[in-house]
PDB file of N, CA, C and O in Angstrom:
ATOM      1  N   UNK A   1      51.866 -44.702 -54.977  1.00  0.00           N
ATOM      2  CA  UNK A   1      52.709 -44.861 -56.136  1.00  0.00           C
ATOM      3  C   UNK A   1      52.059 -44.182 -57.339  1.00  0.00           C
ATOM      4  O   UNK A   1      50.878 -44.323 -57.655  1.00  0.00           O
ATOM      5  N   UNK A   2      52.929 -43.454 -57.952  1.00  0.00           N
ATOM      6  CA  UNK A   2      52.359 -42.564 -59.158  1.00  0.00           C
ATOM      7  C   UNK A   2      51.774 -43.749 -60.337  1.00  0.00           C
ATOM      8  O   UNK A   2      52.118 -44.928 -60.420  1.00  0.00           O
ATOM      9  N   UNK A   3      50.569 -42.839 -61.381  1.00  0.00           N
ATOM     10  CA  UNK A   3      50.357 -44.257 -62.483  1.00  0.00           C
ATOM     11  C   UNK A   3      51.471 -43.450 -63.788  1.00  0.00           C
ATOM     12  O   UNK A   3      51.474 -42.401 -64.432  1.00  0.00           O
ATOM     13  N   UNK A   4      52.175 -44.463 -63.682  1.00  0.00           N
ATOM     14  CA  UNK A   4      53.339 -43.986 -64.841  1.00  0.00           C
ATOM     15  C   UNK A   4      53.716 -45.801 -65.206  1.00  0.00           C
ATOM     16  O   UNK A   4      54.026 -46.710 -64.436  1.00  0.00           O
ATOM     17  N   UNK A   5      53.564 -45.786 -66.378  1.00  0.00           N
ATOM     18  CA  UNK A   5      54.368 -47.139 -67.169  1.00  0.00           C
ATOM     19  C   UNK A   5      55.919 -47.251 -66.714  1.00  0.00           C
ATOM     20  O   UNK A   5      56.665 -46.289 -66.896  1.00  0.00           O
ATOM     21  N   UNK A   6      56.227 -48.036 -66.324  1.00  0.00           N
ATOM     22  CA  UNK A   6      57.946 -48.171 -66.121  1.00  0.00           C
ATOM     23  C   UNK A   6      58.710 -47.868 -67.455  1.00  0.00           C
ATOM     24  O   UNK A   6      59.545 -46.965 -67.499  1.00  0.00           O
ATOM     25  N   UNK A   7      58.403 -48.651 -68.552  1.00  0.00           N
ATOM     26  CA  UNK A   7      58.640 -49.084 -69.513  1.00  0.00           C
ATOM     27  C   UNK A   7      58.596 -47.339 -71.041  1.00  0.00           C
ATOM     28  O   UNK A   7      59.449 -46.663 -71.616  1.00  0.00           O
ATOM     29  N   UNK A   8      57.265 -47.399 -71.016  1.00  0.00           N
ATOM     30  CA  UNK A   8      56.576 -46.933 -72.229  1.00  0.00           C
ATOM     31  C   UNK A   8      56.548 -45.279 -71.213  1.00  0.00           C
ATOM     32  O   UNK A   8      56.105 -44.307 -71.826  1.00  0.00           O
ATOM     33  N   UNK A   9      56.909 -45.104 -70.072  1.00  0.00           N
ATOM     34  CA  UNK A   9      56.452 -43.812 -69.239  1.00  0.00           C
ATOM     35  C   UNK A   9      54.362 -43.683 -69.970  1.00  0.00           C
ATOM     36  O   UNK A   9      53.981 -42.524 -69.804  1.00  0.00           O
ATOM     37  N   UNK A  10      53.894 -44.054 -70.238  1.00  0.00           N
ATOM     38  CA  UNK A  10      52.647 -43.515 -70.008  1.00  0.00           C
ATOM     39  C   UNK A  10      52.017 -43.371 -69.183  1.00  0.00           C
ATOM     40  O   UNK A  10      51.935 -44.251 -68.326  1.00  0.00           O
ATOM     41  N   UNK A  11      51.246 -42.104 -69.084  1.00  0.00           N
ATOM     42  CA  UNK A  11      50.901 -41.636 -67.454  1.00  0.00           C
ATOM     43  C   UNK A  11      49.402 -40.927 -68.118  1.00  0.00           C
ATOM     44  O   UNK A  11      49.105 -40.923 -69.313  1.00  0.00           O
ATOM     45  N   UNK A  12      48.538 -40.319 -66.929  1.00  0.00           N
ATOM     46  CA  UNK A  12      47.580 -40.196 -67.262  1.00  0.00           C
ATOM     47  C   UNK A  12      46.996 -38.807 -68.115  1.00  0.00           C
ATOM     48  O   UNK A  12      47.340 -37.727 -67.635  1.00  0.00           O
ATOM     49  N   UNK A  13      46.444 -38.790 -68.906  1.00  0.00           N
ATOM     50  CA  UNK A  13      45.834 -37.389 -69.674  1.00  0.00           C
ATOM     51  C   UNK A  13      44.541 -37.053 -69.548  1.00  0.00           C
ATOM     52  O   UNK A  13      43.730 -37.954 -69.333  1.00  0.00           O
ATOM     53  N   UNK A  14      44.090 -35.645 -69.662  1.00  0.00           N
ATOM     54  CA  UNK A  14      43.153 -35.296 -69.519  1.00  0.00           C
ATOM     55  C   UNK A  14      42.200 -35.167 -70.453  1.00  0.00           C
ATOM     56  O   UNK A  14      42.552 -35.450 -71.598  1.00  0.00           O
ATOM     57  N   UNK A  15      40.875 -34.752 -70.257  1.00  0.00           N
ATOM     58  CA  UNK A  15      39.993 -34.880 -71.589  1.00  0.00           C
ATOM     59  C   UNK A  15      38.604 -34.264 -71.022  1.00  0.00           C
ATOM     60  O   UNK A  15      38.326 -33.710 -69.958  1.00  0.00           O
ATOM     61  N   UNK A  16      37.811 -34.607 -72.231  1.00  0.00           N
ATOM     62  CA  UNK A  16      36.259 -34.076 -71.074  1.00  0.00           C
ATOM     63  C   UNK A  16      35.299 -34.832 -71.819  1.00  0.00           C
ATOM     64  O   UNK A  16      35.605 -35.567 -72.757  1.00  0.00           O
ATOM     65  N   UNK A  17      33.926 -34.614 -71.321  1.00  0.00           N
ATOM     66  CA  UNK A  17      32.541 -35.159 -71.939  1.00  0.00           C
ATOM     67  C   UNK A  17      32.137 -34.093 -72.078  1.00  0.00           C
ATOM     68  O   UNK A  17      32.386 -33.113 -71.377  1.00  0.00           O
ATOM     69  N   UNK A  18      31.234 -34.183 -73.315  1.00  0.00           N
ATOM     70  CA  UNK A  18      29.875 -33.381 -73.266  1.00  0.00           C
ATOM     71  C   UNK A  18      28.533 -33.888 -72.740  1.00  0.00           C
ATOM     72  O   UNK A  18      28.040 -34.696 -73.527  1.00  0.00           O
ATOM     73  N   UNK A  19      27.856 -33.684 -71.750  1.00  0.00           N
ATOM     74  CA  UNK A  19      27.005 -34.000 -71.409  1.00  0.00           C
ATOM     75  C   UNK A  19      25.758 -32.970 -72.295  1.00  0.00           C
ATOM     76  O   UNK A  19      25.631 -31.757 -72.466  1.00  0.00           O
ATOM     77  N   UNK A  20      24.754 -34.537 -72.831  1.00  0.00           N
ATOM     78  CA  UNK A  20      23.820 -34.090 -73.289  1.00  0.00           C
ATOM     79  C   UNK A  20      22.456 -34.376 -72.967  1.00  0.00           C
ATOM     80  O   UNK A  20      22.359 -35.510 -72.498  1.00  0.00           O
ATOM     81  N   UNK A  21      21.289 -33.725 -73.051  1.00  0.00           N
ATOM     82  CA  UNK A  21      20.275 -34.151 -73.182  1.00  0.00           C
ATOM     83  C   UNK A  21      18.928 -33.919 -74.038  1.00  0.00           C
ATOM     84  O   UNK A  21      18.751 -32.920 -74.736  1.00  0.00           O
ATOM     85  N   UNK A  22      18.193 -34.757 -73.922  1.00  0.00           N
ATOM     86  CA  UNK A  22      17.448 -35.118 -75.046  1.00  0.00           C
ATOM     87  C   UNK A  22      17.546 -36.253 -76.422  1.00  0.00           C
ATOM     88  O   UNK A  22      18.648 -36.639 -76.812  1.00  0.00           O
ATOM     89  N   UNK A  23      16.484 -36.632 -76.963  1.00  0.00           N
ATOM     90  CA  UNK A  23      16.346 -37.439 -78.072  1.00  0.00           C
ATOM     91  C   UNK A  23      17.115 -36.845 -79.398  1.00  0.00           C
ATOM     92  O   UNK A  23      16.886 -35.685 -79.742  1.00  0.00           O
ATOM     93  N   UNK A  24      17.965 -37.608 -80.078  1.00  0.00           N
ATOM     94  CA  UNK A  24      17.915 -37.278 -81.410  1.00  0.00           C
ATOM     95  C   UNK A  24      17.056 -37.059 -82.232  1.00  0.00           C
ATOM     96  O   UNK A  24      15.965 -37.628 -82.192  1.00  0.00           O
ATOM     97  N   UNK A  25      17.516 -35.851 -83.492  1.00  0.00           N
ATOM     98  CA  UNK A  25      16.165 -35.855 -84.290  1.00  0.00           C
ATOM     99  C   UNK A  25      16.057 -36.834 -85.365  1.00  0.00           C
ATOM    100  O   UNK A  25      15.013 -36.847 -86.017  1.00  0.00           O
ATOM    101  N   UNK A  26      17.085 -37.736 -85.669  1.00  0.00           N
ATOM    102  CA  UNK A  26      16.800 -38.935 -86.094  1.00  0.00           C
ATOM    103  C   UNK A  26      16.287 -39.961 -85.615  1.00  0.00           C
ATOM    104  O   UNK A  26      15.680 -40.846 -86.218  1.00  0.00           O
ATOM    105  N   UNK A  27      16.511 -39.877 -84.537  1.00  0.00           N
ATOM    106  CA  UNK A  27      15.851 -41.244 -83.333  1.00  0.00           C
ATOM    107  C   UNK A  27      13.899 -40.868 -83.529  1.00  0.00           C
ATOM    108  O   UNK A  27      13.112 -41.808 -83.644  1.00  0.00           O
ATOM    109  N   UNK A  28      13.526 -39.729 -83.531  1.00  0.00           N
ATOM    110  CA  UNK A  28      12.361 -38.632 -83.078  1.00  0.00           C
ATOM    111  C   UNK A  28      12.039 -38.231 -82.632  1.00  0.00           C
ATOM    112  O   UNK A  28      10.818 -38.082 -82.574  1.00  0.00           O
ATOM    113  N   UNK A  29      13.004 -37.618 -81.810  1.00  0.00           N
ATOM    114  CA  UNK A  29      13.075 -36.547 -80.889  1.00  0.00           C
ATOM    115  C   UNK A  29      13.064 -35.026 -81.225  1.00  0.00           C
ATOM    116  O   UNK A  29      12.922 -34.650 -82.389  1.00  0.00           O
ATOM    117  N   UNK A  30      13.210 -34.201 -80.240  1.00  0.00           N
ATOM    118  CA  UNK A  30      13.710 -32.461 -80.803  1.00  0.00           C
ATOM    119  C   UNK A  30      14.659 -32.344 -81.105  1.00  0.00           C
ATOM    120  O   UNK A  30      14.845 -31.372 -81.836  1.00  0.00           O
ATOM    121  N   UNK A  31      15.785 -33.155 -80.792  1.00  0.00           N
ATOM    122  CA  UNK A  31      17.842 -32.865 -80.792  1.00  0.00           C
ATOM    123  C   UNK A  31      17.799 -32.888 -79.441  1.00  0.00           C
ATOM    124  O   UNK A  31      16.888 -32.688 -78.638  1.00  0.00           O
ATOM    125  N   UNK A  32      19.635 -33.336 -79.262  1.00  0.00           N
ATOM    126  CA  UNK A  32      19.696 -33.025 -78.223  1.00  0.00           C
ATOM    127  C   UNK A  32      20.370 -31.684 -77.591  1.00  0.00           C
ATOM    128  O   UNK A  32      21.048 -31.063 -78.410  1.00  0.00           O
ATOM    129  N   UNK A  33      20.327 -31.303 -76.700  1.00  0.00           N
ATOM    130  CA  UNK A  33      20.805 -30.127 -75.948  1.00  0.00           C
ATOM    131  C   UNK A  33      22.124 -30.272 -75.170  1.00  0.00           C
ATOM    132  O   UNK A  33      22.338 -31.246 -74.448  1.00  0.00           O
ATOM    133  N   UNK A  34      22.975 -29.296 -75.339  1.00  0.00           N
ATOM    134  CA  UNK A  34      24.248 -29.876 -74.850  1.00  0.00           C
ATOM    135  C   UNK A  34      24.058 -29.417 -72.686  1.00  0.00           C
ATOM    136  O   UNK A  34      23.194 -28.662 -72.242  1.00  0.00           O
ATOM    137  N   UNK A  35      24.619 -29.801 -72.233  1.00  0.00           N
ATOM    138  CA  UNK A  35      24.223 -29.612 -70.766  1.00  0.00           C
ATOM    139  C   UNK A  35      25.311 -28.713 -69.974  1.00  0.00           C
ATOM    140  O   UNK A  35      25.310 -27.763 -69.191  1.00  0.00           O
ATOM    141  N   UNK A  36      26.201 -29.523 -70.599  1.00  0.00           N
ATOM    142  CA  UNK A  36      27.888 -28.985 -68.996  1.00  0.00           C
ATOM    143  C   UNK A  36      28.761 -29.866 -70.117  1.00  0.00           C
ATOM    144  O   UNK A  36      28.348 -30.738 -70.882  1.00  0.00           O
ATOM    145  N   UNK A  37      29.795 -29.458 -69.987  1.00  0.00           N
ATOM    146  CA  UNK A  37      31.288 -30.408 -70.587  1.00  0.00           C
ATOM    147  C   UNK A  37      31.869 -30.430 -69.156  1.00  0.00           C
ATOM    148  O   UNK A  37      32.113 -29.395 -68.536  1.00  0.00           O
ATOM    149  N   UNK A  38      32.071 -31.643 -68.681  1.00  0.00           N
ATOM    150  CA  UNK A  38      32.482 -32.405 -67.616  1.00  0.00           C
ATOM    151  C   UNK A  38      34.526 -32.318 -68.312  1.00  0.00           C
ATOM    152  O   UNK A  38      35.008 -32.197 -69.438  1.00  0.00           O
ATOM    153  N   UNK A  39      35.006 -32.431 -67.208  1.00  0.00           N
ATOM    154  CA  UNK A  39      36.383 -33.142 -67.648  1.00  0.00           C
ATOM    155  C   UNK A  39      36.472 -34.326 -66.928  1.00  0.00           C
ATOM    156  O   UNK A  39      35.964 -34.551 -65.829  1.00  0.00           O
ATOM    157  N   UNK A  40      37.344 -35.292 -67.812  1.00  0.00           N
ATOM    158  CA  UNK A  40      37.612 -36.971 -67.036  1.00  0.00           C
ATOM    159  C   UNK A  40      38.831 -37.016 -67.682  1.00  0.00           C
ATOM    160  O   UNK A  40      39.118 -36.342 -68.672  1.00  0.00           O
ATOM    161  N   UNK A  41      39.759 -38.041 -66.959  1.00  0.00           N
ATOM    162  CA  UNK A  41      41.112 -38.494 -67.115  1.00  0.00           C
ATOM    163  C   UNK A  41      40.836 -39.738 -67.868  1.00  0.00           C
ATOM    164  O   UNK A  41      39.804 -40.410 -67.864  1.00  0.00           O
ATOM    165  N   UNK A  42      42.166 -39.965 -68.647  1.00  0.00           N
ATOM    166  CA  UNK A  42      41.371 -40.929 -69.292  1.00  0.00           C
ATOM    167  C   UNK A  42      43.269 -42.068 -68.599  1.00  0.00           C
ATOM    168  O   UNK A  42      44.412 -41.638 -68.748  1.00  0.00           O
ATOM    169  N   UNK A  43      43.050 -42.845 -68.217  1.00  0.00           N
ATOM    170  CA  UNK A  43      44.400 -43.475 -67.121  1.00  0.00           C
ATOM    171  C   UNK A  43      44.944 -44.914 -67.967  1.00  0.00           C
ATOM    172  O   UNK A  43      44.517 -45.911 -68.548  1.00  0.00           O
ATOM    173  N   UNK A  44      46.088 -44.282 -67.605  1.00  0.00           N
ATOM    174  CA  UNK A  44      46.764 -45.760 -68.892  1.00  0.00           C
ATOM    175  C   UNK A  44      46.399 -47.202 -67.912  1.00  0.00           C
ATOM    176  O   UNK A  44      46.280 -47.109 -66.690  1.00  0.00           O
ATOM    177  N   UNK A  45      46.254 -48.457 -68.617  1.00  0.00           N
ATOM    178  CA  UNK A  45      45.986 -49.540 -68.200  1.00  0.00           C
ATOM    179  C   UNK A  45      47.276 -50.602 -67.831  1.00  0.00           C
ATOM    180  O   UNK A  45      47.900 -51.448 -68.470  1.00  0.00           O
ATOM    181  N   UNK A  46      47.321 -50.029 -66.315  1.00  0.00           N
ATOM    182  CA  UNK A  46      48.594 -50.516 -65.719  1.00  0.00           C
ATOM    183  C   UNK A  46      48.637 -51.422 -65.057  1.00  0.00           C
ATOM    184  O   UNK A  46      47.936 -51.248 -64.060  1.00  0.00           O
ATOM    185  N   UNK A  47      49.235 -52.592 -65.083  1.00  0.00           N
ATOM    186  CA  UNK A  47      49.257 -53.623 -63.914  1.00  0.00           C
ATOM    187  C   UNK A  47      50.906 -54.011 -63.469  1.00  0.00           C
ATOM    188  O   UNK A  47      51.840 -54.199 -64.249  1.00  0.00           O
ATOM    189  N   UNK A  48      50.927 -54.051 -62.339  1.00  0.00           N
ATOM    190  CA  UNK A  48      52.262 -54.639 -61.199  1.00  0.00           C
ATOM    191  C   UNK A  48      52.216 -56.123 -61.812  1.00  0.00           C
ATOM    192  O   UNK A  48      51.246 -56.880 -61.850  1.00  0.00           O
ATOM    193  N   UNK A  49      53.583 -56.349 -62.304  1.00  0.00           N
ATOM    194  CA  UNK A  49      53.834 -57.760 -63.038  1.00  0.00           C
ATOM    195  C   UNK A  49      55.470 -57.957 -62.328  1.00  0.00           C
ATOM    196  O   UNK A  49      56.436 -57.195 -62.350  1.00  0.00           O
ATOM    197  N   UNK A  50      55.278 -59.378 -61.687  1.00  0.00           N
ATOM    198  CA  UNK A  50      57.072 -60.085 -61.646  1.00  0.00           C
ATOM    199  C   UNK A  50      57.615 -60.932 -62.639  1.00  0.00           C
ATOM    200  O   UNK A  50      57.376 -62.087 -62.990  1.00  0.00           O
ATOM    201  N   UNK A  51      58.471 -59.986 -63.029  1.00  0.00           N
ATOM    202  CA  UNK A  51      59.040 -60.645 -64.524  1.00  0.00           C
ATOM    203  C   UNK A  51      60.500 -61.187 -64.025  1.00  0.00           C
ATOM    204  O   UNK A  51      61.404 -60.558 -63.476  1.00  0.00           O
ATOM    205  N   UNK A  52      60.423 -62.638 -64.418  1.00  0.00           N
ATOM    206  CA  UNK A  52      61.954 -63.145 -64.254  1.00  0.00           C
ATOM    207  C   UNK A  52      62.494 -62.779 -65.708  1.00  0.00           C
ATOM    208  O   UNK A  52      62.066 -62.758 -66.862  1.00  0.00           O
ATOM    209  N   UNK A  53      63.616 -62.514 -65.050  1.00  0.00           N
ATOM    210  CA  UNK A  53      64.934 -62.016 -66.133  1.00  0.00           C
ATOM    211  C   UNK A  53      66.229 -63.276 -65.628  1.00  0.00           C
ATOM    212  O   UNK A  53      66.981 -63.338 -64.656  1.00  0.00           O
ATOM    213  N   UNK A  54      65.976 -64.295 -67.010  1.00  0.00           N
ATOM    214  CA  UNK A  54      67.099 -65.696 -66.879  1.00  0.00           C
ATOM    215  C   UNK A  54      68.504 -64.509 -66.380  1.00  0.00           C
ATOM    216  O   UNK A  54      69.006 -64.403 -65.261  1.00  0.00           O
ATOM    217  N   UNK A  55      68.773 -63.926 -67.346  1.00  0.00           N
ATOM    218  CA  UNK A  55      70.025 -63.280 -67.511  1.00  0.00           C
ATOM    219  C   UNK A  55      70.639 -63.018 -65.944  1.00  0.00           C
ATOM    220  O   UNK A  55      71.762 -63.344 -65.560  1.00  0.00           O
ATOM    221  N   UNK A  56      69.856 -62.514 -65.356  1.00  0.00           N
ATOM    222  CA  UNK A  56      70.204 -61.964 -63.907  1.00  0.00           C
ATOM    223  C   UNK A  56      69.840 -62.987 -62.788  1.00  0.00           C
ATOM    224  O   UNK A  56      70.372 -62.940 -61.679  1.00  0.00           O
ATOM    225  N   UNK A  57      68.607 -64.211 -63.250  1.00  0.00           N
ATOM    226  CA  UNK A  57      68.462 -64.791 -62.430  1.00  0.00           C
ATOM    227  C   UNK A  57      68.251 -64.765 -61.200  1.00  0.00           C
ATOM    228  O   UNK A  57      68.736 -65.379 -60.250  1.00  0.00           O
ATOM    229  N   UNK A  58      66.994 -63.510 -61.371  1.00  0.00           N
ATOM    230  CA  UNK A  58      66.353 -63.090 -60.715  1.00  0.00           C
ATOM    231  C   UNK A  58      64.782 -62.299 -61.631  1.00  0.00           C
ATOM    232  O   UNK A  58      64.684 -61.907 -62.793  1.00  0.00           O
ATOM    233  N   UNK A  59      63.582 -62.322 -60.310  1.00  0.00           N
ATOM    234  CA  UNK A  59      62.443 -61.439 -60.735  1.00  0.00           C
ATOM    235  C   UNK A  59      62.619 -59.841 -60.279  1.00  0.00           C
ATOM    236  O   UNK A  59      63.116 -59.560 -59.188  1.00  0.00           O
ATOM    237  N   UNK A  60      62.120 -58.728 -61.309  1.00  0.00           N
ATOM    238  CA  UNK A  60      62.305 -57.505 -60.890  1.00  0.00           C
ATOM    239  C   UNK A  60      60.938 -57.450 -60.854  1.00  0.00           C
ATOM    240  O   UNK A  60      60.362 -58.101 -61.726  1.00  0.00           O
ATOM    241  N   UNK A  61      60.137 -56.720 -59.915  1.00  0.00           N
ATOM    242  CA  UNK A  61      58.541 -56.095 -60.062  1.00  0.00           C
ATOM    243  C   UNK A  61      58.414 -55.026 -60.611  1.00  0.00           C
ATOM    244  O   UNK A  61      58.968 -54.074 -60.061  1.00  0.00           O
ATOM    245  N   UNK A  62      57.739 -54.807 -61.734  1.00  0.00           N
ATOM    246  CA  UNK A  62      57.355 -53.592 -62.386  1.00  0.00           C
ATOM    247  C   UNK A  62      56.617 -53.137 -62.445  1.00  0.00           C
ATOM    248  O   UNK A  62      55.848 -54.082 -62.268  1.00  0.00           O
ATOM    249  N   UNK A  63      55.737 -51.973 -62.620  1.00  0.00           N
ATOM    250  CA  UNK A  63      54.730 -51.346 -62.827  1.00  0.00           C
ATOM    251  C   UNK A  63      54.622 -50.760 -64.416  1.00  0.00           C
ATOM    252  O   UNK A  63      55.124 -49.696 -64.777  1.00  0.00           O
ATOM    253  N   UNK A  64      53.772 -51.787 -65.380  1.00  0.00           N
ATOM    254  CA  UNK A  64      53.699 -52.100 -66.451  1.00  0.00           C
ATOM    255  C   UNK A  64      52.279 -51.703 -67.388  1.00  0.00           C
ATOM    256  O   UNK A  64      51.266 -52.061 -66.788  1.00  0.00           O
ATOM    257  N   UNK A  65      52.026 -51.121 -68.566  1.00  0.00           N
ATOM    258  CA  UNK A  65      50.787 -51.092 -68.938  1.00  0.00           C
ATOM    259  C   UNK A  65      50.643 -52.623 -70.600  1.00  0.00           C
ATOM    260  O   UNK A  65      51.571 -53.245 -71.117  1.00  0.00           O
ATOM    261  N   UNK A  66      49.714 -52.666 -70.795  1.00  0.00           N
ATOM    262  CA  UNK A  66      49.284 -54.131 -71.465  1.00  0.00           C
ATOM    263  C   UNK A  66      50.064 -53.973 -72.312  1.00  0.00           C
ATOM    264  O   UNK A  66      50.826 -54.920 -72.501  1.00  0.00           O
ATOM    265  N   UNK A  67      50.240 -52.666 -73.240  1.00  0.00           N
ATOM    266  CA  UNK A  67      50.826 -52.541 -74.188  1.00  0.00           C
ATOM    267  C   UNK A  67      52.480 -53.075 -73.843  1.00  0.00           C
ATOM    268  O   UNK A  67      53.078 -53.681 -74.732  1.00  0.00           O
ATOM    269  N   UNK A  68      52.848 -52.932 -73.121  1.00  0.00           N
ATOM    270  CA  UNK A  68      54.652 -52.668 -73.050  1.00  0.00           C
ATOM    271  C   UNK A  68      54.440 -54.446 -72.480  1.00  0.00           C
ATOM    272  O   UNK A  68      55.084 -55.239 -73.167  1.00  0.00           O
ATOM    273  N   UNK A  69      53.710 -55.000 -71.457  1.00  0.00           N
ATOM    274  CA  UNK A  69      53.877 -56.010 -71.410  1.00  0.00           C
ATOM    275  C   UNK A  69      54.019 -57.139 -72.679  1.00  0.00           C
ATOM    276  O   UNK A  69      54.680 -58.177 -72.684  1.00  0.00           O
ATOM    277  N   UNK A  70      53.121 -56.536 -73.804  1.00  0.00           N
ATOM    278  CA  UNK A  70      53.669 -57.397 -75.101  1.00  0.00           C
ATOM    279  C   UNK A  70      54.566 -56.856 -75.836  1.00  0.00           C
ATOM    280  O   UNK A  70      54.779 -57.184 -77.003  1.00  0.00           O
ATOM    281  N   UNK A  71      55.144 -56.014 -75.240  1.00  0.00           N
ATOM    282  CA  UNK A  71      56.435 -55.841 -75.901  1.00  0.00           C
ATOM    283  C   UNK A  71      57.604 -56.643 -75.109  1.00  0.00           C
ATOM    284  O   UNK A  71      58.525 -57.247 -75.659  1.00  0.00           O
ATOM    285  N   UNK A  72      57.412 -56.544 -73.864  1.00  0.00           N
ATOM    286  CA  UNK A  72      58.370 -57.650 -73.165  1.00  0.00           C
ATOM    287  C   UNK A  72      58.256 -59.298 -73.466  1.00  0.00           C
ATOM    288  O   UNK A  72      59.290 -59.966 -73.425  1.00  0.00           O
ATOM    289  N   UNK A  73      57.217 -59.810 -73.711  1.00  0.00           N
ATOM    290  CA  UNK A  73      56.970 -60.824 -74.255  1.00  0.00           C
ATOM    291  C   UNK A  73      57.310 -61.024 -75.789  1.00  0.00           C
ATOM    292  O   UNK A  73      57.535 -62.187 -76.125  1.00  0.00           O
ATOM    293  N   UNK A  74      57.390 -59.869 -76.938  1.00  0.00           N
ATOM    294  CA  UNK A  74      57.697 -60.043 -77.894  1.00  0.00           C
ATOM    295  C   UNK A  74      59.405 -60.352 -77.886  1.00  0.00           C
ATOM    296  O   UNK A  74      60.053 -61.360 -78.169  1.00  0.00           O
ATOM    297  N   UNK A  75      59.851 -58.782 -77.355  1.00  0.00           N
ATOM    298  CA  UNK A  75      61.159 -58.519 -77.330  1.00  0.00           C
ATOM    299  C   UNK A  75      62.624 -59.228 -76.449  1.00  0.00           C
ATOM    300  O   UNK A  75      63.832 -59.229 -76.684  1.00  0.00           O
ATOM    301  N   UNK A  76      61.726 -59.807 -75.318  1.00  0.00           N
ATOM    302  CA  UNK A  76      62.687 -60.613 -74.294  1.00  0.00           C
ATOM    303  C   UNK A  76      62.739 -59.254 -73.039  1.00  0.00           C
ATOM    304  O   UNK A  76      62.898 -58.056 -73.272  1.00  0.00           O
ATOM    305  N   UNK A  77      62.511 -60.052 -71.442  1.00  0.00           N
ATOM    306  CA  UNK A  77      62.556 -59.375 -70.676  1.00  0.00           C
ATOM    307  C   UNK A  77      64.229 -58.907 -70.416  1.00  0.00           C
ATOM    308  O   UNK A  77      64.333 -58.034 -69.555  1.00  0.00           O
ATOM    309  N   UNK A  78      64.909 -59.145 -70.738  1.00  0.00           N
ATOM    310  CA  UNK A  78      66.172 -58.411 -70.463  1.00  0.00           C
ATOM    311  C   UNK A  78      66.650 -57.004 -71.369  1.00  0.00           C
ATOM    312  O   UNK A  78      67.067 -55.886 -71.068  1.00  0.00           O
ATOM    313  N   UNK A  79      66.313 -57.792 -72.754  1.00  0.00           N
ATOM    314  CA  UNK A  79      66.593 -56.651 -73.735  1.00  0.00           C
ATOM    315  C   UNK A  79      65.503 -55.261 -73.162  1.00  0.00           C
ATOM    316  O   UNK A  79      65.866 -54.206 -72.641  1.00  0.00           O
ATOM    317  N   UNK A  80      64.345 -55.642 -73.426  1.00  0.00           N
ATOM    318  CA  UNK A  80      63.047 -54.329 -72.839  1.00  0.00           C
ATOM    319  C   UNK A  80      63.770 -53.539 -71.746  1.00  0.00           C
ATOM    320  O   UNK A  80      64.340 -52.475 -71.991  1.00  0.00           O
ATOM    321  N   UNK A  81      63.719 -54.204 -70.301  1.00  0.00           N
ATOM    322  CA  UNK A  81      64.296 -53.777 -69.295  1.00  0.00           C
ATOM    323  C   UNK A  81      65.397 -53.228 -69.492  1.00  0.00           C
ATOM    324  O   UNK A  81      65.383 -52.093 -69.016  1.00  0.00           O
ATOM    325  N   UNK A  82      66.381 -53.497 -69.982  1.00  0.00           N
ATOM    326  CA  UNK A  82      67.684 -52.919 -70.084  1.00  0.00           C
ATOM    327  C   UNK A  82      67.553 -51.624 -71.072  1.00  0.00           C
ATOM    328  O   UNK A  82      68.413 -50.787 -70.798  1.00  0.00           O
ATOM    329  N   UNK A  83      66.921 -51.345 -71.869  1.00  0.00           N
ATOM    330  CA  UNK A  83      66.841 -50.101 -72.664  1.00  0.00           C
ATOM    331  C   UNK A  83      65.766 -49.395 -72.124  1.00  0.00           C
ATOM    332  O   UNK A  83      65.353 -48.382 -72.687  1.00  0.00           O
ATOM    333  N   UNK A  84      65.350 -49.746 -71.266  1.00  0.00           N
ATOM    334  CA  UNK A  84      64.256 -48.801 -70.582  1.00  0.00           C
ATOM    335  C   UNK A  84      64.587 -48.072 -68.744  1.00  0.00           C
ATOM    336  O   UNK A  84      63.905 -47.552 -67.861  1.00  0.00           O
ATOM    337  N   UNK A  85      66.274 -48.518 -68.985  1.00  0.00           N
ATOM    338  CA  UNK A  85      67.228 -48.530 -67.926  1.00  0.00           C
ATOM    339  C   UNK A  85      66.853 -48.464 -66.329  1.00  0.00           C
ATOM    340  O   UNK A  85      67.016 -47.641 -65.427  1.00  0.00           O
ATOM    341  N   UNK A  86      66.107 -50.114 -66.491  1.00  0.00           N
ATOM    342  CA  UNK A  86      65.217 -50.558 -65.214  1.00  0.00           C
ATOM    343  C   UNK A  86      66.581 -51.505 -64.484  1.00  0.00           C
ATOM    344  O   UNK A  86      66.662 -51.740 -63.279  1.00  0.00           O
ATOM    345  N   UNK A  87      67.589 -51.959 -65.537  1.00  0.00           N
ATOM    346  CA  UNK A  87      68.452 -53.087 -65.294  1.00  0.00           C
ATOM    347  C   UNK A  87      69.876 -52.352 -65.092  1.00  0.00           C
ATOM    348  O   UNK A  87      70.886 -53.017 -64.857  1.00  0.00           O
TER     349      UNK A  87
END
């Protein structure tokens, strides 16, 4: 299953590190030296949640990130779902 928010569609983006080494010259070191710039994904924080919806009177399973889950909790699981045309 792809990582995509049901809700909010957030899905994953890319990014990188700089890998460094050595001491700072504030710490008292020489500086540090840059090494390789790595790339890393940086992956939205998704969890599979069963949300009952009174209205339908029934649970739908979603694939949800934290953020949108407090929006379903703010907003009401029917209204969310239904404009995010899960319903």
């Amino acid at each position: 299953m792809s990582r995509v928010c049901s809700i909010t569609k957030a899905k994953p983006s890319k990014g990188s590190v700089i890998h460094r080494r050595g001491l700072a010259k504030k710490k008292g070191g020489i500086g540090q030296h840059v090494t390789k710039v790595v790339s890393r994904d940086f992956l939205p924080n998704l969890q599979t949640k069963r949300i009952w919806v009174a209205e339908e009177k029934r649970f739908i399973t979603v694939k949800l990130t934290a953020r949108a889950l407090k929006t379903v909790t703010k907003n009401g699981a029917y209204a969310t779902l239904k404009k995010a045309g899960l319903l």
